[in-house]
C-alpha positions as CSV (number, residue, x, y, z in Angstrom):
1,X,14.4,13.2,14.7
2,X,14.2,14.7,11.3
3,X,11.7,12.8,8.9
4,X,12.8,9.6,7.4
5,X,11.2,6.4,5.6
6,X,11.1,3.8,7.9
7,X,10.7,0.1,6.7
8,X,11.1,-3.0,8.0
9,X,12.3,-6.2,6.0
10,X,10.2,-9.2,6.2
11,X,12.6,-12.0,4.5
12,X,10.5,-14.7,4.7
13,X,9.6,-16.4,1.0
14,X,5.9,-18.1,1.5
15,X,3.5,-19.6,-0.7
16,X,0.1,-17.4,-0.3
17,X,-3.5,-17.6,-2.1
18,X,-3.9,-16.3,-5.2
19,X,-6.1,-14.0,-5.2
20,X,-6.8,-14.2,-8.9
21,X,-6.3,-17.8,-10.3
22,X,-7.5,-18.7,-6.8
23,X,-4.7,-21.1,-6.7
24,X,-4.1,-22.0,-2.8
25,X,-0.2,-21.7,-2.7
26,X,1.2,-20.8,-5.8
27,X,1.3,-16.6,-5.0
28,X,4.8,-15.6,-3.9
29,X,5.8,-11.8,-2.9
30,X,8.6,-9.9,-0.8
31,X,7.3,-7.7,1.8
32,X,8.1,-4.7,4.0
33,X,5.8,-3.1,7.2
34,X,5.7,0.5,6.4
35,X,6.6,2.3,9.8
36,X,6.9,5.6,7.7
37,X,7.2,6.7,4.1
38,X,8.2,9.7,2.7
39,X,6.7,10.1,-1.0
40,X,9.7,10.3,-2.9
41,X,11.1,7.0,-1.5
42,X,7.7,5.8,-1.8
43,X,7.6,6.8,-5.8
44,X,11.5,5.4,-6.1
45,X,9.6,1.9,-4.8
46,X,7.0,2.0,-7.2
47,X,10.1,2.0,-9.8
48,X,11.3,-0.9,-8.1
49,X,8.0,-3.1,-8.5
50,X,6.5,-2.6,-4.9
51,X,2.6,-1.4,-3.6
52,X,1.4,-0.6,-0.6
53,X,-1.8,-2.3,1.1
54,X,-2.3,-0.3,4.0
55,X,1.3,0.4,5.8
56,X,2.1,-3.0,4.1
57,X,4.2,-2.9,1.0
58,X,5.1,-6.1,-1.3
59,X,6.8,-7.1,-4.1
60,X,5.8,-9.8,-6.3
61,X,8.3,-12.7,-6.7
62,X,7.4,-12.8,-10.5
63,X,9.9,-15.9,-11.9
64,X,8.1,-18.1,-9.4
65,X,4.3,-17.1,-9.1
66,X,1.6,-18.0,-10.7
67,X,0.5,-14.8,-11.5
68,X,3.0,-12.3,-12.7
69,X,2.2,-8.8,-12.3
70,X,4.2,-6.0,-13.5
71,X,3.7,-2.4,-12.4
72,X,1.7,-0.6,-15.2
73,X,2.4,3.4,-15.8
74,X,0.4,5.6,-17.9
75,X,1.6,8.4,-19.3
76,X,-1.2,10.9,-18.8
77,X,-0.2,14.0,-20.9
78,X,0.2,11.7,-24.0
79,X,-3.5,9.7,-23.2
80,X,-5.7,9.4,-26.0
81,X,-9.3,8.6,-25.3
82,X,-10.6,5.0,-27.3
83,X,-14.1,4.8,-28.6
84,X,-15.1,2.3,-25.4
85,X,-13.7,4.9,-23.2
86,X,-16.1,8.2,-25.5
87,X,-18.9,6.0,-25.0
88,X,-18.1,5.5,-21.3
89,X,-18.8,9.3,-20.5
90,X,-21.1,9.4,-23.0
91,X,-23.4,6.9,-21.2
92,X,-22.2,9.0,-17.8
93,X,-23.3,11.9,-19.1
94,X,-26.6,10.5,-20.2
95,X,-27.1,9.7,-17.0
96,X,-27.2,13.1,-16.0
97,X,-29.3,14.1,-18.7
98,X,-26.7,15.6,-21.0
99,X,-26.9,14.5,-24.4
100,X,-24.2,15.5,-26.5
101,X,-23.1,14.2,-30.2
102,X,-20.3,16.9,-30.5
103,X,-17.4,14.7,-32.2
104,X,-13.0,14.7,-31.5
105,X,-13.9,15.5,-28.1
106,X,-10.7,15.3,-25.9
107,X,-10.9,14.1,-21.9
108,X,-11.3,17.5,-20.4
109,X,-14.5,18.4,-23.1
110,X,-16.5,15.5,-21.5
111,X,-15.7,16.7,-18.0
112,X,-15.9,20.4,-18.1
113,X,-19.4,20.4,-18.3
114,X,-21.4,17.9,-15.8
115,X,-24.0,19.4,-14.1
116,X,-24.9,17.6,-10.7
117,X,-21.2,15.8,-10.7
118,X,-18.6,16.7,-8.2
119,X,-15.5,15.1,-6.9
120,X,-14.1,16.0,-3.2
121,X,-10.4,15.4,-2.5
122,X,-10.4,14.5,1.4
123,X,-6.9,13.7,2.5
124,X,-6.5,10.6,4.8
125,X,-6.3,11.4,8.8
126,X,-8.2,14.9,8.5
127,X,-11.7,16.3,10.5
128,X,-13.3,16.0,6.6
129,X,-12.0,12.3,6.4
130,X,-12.9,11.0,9.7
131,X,-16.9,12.8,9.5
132,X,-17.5,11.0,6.5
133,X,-16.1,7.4,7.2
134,X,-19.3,5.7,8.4
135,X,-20.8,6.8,4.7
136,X,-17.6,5.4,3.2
137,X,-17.3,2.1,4.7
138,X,-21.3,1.6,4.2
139,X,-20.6,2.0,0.4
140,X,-17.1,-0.2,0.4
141,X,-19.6,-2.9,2.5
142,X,-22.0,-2.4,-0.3
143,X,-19.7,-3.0,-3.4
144,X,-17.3,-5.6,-1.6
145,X,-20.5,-7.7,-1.0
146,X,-22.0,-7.2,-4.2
147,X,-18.7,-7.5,-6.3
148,X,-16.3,-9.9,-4.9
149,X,-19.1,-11.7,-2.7
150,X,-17.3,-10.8,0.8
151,X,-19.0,-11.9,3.8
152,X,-19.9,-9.2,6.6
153,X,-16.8,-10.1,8.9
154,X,-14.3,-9.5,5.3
155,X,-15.4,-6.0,4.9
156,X,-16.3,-4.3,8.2
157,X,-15.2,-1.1,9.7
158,X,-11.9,-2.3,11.3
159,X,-10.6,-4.6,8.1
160,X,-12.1,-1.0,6.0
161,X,-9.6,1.0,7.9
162,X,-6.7,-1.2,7.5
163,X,-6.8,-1.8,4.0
164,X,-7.4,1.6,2.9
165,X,-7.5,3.9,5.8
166,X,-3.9,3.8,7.4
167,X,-1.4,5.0,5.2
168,X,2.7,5.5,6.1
169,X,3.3,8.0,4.0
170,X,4.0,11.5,5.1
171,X,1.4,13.6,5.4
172,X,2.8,17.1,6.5
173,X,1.6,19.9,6.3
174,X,4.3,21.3,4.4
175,X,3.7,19.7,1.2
176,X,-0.7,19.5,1.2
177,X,-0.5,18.5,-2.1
178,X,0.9,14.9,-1.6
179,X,0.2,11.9,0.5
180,X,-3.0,9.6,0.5
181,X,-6.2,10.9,-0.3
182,X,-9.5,9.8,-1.0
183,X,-11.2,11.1,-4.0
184,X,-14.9,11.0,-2.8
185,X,-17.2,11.2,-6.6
186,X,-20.9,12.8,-6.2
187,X,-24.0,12.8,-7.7
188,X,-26.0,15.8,-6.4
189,X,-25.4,14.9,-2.9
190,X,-25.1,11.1,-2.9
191,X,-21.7,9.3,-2.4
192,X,-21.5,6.9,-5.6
193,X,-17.7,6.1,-5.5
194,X,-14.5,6.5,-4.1
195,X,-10.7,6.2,-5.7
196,X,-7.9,5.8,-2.9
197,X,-5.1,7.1,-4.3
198,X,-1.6,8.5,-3.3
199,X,-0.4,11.9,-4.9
200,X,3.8,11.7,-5.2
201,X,6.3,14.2,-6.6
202,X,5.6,12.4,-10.5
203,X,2.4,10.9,-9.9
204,X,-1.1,9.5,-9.0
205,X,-0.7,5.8,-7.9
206,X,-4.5,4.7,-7.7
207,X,-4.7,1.9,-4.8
208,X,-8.2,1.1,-4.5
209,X,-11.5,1.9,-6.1
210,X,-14.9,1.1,-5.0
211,X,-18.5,2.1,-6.2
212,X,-22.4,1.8,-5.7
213,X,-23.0,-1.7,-7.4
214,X,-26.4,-0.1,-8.1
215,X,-24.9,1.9,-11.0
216,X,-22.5,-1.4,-12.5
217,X,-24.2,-0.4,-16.1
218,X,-22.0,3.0,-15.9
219,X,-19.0,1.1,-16.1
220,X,-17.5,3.5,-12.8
221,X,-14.0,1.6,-13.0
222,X,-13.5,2.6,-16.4
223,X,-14.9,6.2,-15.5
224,X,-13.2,6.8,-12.0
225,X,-9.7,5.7,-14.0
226,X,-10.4,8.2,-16.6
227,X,-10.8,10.7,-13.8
228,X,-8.0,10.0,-12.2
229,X,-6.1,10.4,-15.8
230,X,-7.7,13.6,-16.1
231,X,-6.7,14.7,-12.5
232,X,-3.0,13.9,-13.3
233,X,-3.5,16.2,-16.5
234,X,-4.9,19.2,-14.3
235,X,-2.2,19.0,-11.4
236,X,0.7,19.0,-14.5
237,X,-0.5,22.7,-15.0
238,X,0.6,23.7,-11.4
239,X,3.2,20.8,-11.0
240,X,5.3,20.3,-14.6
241,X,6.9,16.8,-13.2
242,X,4.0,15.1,-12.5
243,X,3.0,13.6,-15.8
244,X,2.1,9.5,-14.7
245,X,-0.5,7.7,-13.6
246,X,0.2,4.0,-12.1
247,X,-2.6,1.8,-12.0
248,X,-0.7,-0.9,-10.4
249,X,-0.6,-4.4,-11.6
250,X,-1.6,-5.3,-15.3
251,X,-1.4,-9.6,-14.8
252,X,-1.7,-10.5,-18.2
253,X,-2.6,-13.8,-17.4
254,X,-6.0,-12.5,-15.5
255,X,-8.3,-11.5,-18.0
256,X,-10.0,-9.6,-16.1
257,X,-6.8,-7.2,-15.5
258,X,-6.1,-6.6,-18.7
259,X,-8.5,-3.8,-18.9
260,X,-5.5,-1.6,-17.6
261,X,-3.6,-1.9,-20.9
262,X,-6.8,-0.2,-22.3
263,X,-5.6,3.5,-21.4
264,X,-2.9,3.8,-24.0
265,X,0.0,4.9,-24.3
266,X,0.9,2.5,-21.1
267,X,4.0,1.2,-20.2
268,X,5.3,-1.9,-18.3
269,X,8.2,-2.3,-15.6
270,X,10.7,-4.7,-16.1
271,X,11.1,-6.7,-13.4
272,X,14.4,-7.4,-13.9
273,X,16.0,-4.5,-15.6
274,X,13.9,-1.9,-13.9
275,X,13.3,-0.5,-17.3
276,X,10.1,0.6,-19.0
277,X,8.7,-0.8,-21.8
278,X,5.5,0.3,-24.0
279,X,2.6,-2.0,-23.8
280,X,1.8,-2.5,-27.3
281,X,1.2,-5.7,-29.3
282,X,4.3,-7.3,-30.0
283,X,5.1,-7.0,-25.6
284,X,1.5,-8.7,-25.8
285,X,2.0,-11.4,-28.0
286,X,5.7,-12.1,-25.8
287,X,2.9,-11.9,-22.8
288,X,0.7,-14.5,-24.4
289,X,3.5,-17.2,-25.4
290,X,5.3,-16.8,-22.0
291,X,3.9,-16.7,-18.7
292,X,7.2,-14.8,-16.8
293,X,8.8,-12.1,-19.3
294,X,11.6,-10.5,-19.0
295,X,11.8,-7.4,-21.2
296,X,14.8,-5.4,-20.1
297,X,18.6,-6.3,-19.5
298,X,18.9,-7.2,-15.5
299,X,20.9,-4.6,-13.3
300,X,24.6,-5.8,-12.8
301,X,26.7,-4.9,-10.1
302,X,30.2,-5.6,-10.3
303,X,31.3,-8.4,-8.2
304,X,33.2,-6.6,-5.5
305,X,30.6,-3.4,-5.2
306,X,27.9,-6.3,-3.0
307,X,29.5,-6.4,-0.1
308,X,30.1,-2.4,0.1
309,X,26.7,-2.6,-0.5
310,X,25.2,-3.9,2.0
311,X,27.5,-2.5,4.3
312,X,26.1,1.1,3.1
313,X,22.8,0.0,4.2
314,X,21.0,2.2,6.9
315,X,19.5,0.9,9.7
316,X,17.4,2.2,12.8
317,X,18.9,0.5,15.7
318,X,17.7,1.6,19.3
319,X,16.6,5.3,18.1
320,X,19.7,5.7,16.4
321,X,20.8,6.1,12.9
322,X,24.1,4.1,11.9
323,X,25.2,1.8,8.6
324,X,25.6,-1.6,8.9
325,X,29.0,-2.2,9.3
326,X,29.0,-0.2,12.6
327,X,25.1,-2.2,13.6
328,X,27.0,-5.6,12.7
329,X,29.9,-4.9,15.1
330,X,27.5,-3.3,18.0
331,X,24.8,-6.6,17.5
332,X,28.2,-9.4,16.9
333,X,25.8,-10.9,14.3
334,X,26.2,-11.4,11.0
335,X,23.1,-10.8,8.8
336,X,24.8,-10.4,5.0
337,X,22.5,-12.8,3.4
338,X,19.3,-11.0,4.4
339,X,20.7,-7.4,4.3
340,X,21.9,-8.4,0.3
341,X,18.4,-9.6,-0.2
342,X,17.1,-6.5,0.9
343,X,19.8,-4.4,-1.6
344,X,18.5,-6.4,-4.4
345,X,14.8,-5.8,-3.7
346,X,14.9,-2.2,-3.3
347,X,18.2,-0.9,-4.7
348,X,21.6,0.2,-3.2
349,X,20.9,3.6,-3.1
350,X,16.9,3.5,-1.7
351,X,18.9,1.2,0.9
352,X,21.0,4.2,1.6
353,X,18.4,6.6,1.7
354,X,15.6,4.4,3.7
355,X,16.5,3.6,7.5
356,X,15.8,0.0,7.8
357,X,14.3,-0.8,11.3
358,X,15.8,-3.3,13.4
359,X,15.2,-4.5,16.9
């Protein structure tokens, strides 16, 4: 079988902890096991409001939660560096010994010359990834402990490799430049930080990013993000359509989070209209007077295109490929109300495209 994206459809609607207001069952997301994913589908997702976490992908249920979070793009080529971010390598390149007043420096001037600094790109699943794991997870132990207080049992080896060691998405050998990576960041020879991220046909999506809690007063958040603009800035040279970088979630309501809407010019999904929207201070002000926006016109279907729909959808049935309309006469079951659920979530034609797995 040629490859496909592979998902399958969770429809269940539950309450979940919040992981930022802390709230015990006020978080409410969509979600979808990743069996595989190719990277365009995977990108075309990302436009729809999903993430991956590991091989699991969700989509917040914004009008309800307590927390909306709207996907958050950057658009790299246009980036202009702000005088928090100068002093950011500034203080980076202190550190290293470099001390440098020169003025209207742009991102590449502050990187093209860092002696002792090096950044590896190891690609998930490879002999280079899999030698340096147990140096990996003792730094994600390190910072998880240190920075979000985990316990020993939250944060070893086994719970490290699901959350950012498995990965559905494609990883042929036909196209090395995308797929999931880990971006390994070096002083001399010492492993300070890492930046999970996966490279797609327009762009870096950054999932993770841990660091050595022993540097916190280089601000590495701020700095691996800038890196990861500037890495999106090099690959344009070799690769003109791939100009983004998604940070994923700005949640307004987190203060914390809204660091994100730092690297300007940034722009927020709509997560009804699917349309983009620059982050600027009148979508703020909307942001601060409303918990739920909604900043685009919602998609309308005409009434009598649902039903063809969901009918068009693609499912994996018993190793073989088939719509629904021939599935729902082979099965005698009738599963509109879920399969229209699906449609909405991800789109009529991703739910052509994707084969939706079913038992």
């Amino acid at each position: 079988m040629t490859e496909h994206t592979i998902l399958e459809y969770y429809a269940e609607h539950e309450a979940y902890k919040c992981g930022y207001c802390k709230c015990v069952d006020t978080n409410y997301s969509h979600g979808m096991w990743g069996h595989s994913l190719m990277v365009q589908d995977y990108e075309n997702l990302l436009n729809r409001g999903w993430r991956r976490s590991g091989s699991y992908l969700y989509k917040p249920t914004n009008s309800v939660t307590c927390c909306p979070m709207y996907t958050i793009n950057c658009h790299a080529l246009d980036f202009k560096l702000s005088k928090s971010q100068k002093k950011v390598l500034k203080k980076f390149g202190s550190h290293l010994g470099i001390n440098d007043s020169k003025e209207k420096k742009c991102i590449e001037d502050y990187f093209e010359s860092t002696p002792g600094f090096s950044v590896k790109y190891v690609k998930l699943g490879t002999p280079e990834f899999l030698a340096g794991l147990g140096t990996e997870h003792e730094l994600y132990r390190k910072y998880q402990m240190k920075i979000h207080e985990d316990t020993e049992a939250d944060c070893d080896l086994k719970q490290f490799k699901r959350f950012l060691c498995k990965t559905p998405l494609s990883m042929t050998s036909n196209a090395p430049k995308y797929g999931s990576f880990h971006h390994q960041y070096y002083i001399s020879d010492k492993l300070i930080a890492v930046g999970v991220v996966d490279i797609l046909p327009s762009c870096l999506s950054s999932v993770y990013f841990f660091y050595d809690p022993d540097l916190m007063q280089l601000s590495l958040g701020t700095f691996g993000a800038l890196y990861e603009i500037l890495f999106v800035r090099q690959m344009s040279k070799e690769v003109p359509n791939f100009k983004y970088y998604y940070m994923g979630f700005y949640i307004h309501s987190c203060q914390k989070m809204r660091y994100k809407g730092n690297f300007s010019p940034s722009y927020l999904l709509c997560p009804e209209g699917f349309t983009w929207r620059l982050l600027d201070d009148e979508l703020r002000k909307m942001l601060d007077d409303q918990k739920y926006v909604r900043f685009g016109e919602p998609q309308q279907q005409a009434p009598d295109n649902n039903n063809e729909d969901i009918q068009q959808v693609t499912l994996l049935f018993k190793r073989s490929i088939m719509p629904y309309r021939i599935y729902k006469t082979l099965r005698q079951s009738d599963d509109d109300i879920v399969l229209q659920q699906y449609v909405n979530l991800v789109g009529s034609a991703n739910a052509k495209s994707i084969l939706l797995y079913r038992e």
